[in-house]
TORDRENTI-338972 format. One record per atom (N, C-alpha, C, O): x, y, z; atom name; residue number from 1. Coordinates in steps of 0.05 Angstrom, whole numbers, padded with zeros to 5 digits. Layout:
# TORDRENTI-338972
[[X; Y; Z]; 'CA'; NUM]
...
This chain:
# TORDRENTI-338972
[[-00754; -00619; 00166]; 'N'; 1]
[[-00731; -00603; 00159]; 'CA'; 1]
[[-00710; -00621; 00146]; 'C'; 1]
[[-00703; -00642; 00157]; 'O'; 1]
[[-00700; -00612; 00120]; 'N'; 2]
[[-00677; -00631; 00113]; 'CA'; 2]
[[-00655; -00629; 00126]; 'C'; 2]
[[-00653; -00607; 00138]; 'O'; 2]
[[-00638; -00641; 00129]; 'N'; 3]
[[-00619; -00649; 00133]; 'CA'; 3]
[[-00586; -00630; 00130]; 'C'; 3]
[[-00566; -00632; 00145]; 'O'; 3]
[[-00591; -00616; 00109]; 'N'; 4]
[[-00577; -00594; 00098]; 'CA'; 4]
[[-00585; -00575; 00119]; 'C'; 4]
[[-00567; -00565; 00132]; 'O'; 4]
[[-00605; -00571; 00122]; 'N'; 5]
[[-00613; -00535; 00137]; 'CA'; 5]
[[-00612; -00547; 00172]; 'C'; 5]
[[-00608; -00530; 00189]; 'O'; 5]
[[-00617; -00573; 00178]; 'N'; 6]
[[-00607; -00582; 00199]; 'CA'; 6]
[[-00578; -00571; 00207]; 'C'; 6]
[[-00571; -00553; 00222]; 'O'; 6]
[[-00567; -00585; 00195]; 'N'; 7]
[[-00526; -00577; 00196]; 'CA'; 7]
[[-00518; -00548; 00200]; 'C'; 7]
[[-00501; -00536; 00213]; 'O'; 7]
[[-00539; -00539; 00178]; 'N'; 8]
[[-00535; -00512; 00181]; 'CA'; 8]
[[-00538; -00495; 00202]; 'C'; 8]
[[-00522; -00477; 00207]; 'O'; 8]
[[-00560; -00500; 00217]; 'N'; 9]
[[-00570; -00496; 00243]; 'CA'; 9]
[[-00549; -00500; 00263]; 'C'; 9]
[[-00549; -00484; 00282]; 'O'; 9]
[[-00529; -00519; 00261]; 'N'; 10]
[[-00517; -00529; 00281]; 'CA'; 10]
[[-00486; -00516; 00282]; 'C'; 10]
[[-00471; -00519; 00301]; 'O'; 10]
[[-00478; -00498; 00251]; 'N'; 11]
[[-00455; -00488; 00253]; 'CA'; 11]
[[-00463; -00454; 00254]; 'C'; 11]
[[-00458; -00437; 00237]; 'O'; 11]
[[-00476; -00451; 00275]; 'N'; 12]
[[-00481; -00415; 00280]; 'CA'; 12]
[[-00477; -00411; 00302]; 'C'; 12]
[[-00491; -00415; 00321]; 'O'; 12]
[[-00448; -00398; 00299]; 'N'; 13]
[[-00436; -00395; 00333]; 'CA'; 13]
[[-00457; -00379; 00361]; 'C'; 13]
[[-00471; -00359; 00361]; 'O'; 13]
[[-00453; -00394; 00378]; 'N'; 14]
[[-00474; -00374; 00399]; 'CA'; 14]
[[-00457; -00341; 00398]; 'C'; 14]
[[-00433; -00340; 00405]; 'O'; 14]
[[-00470; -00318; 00390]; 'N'; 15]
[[-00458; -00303; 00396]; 'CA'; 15]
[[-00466; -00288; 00425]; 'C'; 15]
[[-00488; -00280; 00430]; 'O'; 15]
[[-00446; -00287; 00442]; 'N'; 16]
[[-00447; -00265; 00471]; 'CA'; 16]
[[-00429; -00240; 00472]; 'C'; 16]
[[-00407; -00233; 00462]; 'O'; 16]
[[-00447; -00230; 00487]; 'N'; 17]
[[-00433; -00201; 00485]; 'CA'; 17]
[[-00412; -00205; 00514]; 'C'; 17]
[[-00413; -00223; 00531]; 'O'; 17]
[[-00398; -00185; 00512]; 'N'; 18]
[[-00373; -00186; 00520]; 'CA'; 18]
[[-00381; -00165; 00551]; 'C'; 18]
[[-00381; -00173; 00574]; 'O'; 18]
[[-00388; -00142; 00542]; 'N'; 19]
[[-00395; -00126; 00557]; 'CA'; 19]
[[-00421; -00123; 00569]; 'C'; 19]
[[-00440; -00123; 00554]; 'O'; 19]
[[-00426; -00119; 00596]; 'N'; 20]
[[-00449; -00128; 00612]; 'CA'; 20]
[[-00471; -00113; 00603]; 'C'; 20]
[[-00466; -00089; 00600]; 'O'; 20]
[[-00499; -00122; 00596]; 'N'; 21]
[[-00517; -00114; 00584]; 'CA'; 21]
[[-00532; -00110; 00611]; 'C'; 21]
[[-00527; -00121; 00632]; 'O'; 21]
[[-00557; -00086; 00606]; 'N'; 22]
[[-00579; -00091; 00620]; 'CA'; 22]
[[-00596; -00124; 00636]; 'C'; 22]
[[-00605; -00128; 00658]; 'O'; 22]
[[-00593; -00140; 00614]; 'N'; 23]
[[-00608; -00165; 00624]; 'CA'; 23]
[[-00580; -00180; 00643]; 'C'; 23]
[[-00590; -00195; 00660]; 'O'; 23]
[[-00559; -00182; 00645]; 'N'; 24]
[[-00545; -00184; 00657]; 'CA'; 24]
[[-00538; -00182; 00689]; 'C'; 24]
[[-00524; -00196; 00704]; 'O'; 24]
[[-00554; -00156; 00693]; 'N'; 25]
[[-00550; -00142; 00722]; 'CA'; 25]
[[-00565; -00163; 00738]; 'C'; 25]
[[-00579; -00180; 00728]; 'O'; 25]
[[-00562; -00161; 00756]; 'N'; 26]
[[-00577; -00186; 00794]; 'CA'; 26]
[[-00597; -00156; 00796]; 'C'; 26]
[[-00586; -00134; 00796]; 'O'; 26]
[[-00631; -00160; 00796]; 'N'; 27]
[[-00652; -00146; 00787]; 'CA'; 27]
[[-00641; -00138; 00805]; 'C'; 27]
[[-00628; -00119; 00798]; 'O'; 27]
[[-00638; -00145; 00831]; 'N'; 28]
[[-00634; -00126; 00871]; 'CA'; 28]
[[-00612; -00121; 00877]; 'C'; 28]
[[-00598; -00141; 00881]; 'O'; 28]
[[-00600; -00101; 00878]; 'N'; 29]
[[-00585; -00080; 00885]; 'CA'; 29]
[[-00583; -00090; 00915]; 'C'; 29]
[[-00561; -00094; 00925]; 'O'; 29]
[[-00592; -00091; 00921]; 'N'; 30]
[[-00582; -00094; 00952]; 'CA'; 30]
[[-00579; -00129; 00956]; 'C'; 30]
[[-00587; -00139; 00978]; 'O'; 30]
[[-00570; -00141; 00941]; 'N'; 31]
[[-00567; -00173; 00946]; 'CA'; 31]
[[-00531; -00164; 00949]; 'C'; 31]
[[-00519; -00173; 00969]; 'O'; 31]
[[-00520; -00152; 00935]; 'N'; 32]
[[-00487; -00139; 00940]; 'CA'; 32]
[[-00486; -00126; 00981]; 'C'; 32]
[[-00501; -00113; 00996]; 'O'; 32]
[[-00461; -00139; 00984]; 'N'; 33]
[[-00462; -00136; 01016]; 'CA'; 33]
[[-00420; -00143; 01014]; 'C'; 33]
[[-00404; -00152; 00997]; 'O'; 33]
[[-00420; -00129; 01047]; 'N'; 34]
[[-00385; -00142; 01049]; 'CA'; 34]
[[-00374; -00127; 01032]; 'C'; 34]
[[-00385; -00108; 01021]; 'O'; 34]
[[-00350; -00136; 01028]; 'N'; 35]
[[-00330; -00128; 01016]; 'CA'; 35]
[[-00337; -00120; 00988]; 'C'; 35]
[[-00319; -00117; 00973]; 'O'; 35]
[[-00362; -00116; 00980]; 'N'; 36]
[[-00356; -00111; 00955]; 'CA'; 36]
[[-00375; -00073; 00948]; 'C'; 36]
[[-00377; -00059; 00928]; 'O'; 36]
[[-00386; -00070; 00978]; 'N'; 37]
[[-00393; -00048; 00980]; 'CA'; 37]
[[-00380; -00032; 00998]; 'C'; 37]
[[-00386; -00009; 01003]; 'O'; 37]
[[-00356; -00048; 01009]; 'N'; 38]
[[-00330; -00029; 01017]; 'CA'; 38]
[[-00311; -00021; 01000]; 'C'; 38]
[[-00297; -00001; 01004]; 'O'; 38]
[[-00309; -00041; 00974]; 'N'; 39]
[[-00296; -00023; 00946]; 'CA'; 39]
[[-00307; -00002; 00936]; 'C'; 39]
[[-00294; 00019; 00934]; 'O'; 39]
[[-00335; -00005; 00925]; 'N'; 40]
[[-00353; 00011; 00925]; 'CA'; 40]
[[-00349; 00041; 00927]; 'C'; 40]
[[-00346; 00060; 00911]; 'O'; 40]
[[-00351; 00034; 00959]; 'N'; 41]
[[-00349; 00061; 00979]; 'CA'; 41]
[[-00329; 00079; 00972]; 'C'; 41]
[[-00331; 00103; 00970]; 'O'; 41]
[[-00299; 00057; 00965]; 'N'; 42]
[[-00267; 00072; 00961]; 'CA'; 42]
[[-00280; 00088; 00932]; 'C'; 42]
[[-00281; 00112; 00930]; 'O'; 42]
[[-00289; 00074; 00914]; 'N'; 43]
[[-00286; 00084; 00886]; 'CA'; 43]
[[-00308; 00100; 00881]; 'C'; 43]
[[-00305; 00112; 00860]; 'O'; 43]
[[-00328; 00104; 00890]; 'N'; 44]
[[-00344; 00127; 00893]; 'CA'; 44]
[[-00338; 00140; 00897]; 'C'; 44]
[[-00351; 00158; 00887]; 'O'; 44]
[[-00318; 00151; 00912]; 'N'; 45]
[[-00297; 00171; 00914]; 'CA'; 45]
[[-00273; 00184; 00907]; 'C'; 45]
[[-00258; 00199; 00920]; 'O'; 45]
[[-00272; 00175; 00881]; 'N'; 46]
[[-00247; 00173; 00872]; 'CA'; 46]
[[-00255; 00180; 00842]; 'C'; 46]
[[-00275; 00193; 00838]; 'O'; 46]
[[-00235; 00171; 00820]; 'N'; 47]
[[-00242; 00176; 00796]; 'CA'; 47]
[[-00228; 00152; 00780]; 'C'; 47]
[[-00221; 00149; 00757]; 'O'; 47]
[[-00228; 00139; 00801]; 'N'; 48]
[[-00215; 00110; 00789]; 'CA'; 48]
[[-00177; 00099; 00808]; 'C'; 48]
[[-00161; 00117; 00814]; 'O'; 48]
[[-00173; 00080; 00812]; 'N'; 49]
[[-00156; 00070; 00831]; 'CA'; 49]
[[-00143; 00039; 00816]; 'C'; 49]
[[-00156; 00024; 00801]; 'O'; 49]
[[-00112; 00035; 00823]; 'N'; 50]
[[-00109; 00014; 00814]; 'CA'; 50]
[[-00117; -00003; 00835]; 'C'; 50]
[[-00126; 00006; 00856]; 'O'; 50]
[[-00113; -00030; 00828]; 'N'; 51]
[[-00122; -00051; 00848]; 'CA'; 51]
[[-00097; -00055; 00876]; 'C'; 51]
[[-00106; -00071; 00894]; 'O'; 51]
[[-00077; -00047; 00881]; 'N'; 52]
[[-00059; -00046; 00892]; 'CA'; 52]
[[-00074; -00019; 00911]; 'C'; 52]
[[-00076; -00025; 00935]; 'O'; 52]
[[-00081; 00001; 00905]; 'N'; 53]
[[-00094; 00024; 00915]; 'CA'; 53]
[[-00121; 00018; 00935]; 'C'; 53]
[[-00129; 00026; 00957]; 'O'; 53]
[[-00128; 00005; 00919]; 'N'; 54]
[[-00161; -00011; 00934]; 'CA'; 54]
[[-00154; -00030; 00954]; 'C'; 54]
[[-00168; -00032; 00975]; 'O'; 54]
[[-00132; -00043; 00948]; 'N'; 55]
[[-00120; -00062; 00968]; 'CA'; 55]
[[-00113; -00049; 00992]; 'C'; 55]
[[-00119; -00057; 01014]; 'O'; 55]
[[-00098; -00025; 00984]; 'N'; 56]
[[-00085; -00014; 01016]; 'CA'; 56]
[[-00107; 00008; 01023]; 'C'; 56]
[[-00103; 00021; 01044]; 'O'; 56]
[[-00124; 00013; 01014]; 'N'; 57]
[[-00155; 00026; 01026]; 'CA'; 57]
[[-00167; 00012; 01044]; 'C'; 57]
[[-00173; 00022; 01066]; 'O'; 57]
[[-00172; -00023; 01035]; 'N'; 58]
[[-00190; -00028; 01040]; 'CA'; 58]
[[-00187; -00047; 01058]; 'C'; 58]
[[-00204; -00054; 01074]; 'O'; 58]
[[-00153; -00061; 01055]; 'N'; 59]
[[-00144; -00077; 01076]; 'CA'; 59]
[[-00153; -00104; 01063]; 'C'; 59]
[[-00148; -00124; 01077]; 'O'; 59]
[[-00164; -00108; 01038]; 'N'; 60]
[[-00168; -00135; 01021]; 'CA'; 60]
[[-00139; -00145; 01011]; 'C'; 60]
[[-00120; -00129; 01008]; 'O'; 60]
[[-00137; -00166; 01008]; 'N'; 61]
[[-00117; -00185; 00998]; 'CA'; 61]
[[-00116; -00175; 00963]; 'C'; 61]
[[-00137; -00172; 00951]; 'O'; 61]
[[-00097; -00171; 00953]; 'N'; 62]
[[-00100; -00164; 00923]; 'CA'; 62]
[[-00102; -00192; 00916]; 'C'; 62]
[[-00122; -00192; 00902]; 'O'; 62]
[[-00092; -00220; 00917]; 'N'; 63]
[[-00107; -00237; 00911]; 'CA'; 63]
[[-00144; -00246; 00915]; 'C'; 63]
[[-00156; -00263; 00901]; 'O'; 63]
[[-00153; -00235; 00929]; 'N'; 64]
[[-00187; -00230; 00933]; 'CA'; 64]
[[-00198; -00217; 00915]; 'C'; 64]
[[-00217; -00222; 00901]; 'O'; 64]
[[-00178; -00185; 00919]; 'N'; 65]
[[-00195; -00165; 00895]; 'CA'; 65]
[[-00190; -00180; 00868]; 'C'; 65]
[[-00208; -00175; 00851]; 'O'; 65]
[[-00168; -00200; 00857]; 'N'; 66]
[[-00163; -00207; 00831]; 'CA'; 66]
[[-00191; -00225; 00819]; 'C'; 66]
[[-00194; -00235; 00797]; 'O'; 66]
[[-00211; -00226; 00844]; 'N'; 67]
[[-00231; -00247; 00845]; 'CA'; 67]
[[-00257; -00230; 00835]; 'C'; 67]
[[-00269; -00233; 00814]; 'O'; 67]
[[-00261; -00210; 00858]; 'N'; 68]
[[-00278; -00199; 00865]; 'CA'; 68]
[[-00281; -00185; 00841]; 'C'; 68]
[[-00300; -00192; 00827]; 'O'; 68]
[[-00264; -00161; 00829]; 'N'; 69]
[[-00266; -00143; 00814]; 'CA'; 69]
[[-00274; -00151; 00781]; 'C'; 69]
[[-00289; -00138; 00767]; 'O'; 69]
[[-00259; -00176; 00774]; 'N'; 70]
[[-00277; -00177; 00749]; 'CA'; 70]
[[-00296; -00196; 00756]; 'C'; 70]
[[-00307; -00206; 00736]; 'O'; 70]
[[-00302; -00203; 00776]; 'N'; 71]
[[-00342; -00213; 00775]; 'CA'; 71]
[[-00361; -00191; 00778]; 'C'; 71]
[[-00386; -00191; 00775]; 'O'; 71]
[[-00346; -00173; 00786]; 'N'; 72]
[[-00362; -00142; 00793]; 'CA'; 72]
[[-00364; -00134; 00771]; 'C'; 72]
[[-00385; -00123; 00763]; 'O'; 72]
[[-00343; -00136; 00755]; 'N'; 73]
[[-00355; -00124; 00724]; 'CA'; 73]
[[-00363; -00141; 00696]; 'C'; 73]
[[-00367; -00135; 00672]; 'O'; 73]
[[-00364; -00166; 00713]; 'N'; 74]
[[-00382; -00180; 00696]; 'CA'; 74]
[[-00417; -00177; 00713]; 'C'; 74]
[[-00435; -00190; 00703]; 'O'; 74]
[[-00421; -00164; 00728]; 'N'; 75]
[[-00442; -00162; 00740]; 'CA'; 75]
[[-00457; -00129; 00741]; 'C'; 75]
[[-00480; -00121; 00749]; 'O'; 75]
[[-00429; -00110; 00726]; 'N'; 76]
[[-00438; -00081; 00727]; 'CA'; 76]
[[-00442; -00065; 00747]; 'C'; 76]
[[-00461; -00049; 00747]; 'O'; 76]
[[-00426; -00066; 00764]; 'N'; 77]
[[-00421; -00054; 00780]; 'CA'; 77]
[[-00389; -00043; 00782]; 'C'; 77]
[[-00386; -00020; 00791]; 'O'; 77]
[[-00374; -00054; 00776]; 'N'; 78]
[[-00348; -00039; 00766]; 'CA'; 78]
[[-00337; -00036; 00738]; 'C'; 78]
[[-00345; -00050; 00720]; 'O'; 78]
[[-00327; -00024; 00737]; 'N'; 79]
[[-00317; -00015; 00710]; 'CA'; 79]
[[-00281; -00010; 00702]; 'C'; 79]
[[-00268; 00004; 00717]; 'O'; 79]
[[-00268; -00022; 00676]; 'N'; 80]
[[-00240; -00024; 00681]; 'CA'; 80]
[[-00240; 00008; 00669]; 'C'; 80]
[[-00257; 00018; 00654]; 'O'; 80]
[[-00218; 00019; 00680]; 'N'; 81]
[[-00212; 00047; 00682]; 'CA'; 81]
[[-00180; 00051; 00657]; 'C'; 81]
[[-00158; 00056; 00664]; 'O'; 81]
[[-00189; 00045; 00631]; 'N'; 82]
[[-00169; 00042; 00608]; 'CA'; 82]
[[-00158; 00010; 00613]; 'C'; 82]
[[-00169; -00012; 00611]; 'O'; 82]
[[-00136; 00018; 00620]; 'N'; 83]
[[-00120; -00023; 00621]; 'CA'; 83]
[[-00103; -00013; 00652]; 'C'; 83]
[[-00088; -00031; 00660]; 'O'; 83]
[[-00105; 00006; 00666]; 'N'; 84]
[[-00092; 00005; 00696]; 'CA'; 84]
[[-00103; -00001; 00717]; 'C'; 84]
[[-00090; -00013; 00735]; 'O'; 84]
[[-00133; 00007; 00720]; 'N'; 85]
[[-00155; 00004; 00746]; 'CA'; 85]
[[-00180; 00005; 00740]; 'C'; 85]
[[-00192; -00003; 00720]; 'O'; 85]
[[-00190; 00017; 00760]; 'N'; 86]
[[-00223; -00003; 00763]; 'CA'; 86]
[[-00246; 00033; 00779]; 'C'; 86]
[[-00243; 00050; 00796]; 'O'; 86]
[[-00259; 00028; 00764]; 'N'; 87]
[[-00277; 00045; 00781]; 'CA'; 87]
[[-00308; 00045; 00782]; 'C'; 87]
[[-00315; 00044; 00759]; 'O'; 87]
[[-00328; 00047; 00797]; 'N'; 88]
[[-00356; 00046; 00795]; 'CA'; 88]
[[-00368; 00052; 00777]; 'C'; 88]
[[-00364; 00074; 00768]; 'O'; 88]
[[-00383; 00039; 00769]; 'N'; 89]
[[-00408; 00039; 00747]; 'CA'; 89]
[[-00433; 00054; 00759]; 'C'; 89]
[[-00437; 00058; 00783]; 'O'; 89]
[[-00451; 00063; 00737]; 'N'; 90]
[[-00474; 00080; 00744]; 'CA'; 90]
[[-00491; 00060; 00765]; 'C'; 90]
[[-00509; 00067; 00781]; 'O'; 90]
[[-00480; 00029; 00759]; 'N'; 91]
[[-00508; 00017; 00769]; 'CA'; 91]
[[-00498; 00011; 00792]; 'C'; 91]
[[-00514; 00006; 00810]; 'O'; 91]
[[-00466; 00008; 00798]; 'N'; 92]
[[-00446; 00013; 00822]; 'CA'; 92]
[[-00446; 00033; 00836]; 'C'; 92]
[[-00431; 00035; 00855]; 'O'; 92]
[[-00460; 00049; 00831]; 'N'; 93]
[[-00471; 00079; 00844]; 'CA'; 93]
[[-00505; 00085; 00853]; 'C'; 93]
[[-00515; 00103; 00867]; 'O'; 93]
[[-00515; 00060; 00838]; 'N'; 94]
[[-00548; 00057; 00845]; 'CA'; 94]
[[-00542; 00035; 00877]; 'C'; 94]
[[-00554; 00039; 00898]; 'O'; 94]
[[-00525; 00016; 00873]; 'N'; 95]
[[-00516; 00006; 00902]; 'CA'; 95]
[[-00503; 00024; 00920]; 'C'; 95]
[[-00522; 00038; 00929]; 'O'; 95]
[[-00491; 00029; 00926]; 'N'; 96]
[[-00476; 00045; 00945]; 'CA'; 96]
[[-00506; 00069; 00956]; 'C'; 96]
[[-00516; 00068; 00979]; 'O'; 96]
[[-00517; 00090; 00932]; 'N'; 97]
[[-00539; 00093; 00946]; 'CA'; 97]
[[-00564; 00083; 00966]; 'C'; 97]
[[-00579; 00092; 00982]; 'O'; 97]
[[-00558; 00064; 00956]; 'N'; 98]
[[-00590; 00045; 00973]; 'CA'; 98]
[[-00572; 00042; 00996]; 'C'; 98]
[[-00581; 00051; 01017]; 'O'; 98]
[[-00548; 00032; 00996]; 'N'; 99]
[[-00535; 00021; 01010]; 'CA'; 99]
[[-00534; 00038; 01029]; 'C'; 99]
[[-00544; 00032; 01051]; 'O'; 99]
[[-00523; 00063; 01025]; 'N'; 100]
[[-00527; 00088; 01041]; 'CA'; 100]
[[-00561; 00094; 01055]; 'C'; 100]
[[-00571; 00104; 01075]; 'O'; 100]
[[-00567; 00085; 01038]; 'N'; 101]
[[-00602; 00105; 01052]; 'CA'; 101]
[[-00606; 00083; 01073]; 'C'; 101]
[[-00619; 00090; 01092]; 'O'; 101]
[[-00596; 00055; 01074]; 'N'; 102]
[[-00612; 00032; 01090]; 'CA'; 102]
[[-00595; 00027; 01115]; 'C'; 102]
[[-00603; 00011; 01133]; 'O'; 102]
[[-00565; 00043; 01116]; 'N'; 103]
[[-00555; 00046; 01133]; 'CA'; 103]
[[-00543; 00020; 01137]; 'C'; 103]
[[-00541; 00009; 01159]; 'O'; 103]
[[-00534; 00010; 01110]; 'N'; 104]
[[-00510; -00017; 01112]; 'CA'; 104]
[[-00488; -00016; 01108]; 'C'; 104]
[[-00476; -00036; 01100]; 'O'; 104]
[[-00476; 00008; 01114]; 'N'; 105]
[[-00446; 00013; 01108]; 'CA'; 105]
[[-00436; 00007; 01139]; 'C'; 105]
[[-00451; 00006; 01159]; 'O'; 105]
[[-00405; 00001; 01138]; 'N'; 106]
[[-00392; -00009; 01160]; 'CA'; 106]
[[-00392; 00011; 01177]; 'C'; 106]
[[-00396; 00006; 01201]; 'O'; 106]
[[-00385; 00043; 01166]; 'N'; 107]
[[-00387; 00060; 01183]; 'CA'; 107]
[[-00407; 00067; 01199]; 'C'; 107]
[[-00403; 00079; 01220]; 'O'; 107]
[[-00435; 00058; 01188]; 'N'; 108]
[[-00459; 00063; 01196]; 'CA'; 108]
[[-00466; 00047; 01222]; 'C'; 108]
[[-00480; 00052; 01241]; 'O'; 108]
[[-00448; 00020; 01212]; 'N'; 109]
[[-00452; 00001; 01229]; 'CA'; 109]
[[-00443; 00010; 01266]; 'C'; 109]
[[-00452; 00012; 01288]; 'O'; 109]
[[-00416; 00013; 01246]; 'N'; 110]
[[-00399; 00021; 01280]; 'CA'; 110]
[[-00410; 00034; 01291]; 'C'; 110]
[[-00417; 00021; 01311]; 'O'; 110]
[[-00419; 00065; 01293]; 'N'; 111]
[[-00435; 00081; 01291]; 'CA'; 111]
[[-00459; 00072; 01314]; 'C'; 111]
[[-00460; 00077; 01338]; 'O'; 111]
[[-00475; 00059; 01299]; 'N'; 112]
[[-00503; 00043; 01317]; 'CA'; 112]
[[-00494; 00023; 01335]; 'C'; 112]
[[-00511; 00016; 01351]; 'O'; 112]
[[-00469; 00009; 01338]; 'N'; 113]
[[-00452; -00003; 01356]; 'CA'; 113]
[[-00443; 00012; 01380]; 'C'; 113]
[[-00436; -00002; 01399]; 'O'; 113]
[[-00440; 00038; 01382]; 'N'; 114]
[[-00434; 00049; 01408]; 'CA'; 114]
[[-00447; 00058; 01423]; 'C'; 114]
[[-00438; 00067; 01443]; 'O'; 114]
């Protein structure tokens, strides 16, 4: 290879996409646990919530959720709701189901605790 088409090779920006793709997703749905399927839970029910809203639902630190929430939607499971809040993704809704059928929700928990 000359030398020319070498260089050239070397100025082609990596391009990444911005928004979470299929190959992106964690293949298991059920590797998500804690606090992040007690947001879940709030916004599955909802039609979208600011983070201040999720906070006093859920009893999380809004410094936590500032953590949690965009790795969740770099992971596809949450989704920003315009530029104010946050709400579940389809594939944020394929968790919460399993989650539900396997009987790992906190309520479920308590529940089998008494």
């Amino acid at each position: 290879m000359s030398e020319d088409q070498n260089d050239q090779d070397r100025k082609v920006p990596n391009i990444t996409s911005i928004t979470p793709t299929p190959t992106n997703f964690i293949s298991n749905p059920c590797k998500f646990r804690g606090k992040t399927i007690d947001i879940l839970g709030i916004l599955s029910n909802s039609g979208g919530m600011t983070t201040r809203e999720i906070a006093d639902r859920t009893g999380i630190s809004i410094k936590v959720l500032n953590v949690i929430l965009p790795r969740g939607e770099k992971k596809g499971i949450f989704e920003r709701k315009e530029r104010w809040g946050w709400k579940a993704s389809p594939f944020g809704f394929l968790i919460i189901s399993i989650n539900n059928n396997n009987g790992n929700t906190n309520t479920t928990r308590i529940q089998h605790e008494l």
